[in-house]
C-alpha positions as CSV (number, residue, x, y, z in Angstrom):
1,X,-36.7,-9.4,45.8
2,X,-35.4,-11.7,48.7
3,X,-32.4,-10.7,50.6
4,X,-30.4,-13.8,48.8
5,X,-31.4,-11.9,45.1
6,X,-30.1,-8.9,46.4
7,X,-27.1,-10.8,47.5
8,X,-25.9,-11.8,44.3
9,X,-27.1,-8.6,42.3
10,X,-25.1,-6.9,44.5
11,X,-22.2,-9.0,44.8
12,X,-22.1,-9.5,40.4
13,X,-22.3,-5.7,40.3
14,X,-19.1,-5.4,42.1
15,X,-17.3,-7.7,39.4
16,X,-18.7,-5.6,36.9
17,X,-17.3,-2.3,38.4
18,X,-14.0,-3.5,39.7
19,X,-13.1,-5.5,36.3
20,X,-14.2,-2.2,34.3
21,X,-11.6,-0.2,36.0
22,X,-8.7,-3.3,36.8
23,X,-6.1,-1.1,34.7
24,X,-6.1,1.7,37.5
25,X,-4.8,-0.3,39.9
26,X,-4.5,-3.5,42.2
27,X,-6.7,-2.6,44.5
28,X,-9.4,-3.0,41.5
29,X,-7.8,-6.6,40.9
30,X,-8.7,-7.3,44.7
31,X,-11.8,-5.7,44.6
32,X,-12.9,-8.0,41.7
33,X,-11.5,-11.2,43.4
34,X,-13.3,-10.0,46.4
35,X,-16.6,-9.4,44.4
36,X,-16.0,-13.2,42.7
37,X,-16.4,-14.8,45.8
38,X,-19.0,-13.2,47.0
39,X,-20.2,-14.2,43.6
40,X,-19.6,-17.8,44.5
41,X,-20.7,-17.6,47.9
42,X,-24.3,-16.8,46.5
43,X,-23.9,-19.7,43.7
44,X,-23.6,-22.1,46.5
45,X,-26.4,-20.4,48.7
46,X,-28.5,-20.1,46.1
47,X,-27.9,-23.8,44.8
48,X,-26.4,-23.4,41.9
49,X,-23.4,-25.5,42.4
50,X,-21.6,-25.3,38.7
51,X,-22.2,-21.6,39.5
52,X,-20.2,-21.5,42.3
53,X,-17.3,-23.8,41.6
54,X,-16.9,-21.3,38.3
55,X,-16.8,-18.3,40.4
56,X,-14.8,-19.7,43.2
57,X,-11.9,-20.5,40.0
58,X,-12.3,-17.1,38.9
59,X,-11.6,-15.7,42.5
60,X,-8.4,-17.5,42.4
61,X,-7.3,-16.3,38.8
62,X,-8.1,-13.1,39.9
63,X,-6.2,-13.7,43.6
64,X,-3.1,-14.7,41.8
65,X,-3.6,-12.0,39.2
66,X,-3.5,-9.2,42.3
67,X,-0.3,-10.9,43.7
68,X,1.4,-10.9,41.1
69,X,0.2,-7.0,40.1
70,X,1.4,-6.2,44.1
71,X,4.6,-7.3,43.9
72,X,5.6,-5.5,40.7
73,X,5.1,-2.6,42.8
């Protein structure tokens, strides 16, 4: 497995955990936005362009979904 591989298996895993536990709290929310553009980060490294521009929106949605999560605090 090349270090780019274990770049994006490790970065998708992170979405997976964070989104599973979202409901306990914000920091989850970042964590997945985090993990989504680390997601896109390896789309574009990697080539796949559509991939990235899809993760990159879903780093945004899930931005603005933290904020908004932060500030009802």
């Amino acid at each position: 497995m090349s270090l780019l591989s274990f770049f994006g298996l490790i970065s998708v895993s992170l979405m997976l955990v964070f989104y599973a536990f979202e409901e306990r709290g914000h920091w989850f929310i970042f964590g997945f936005a985090l993990s989504c553009g680390l997601g896109s980060l390896y789309g574009f490294l990697q080539g796949a362009w559509p991939f990235g521009i899809i993760e990159a929106i879903w780093t945004v949605v899930a931005l603005k979904k933290w904020f908004k999560a932060y500030k009802s605090l």
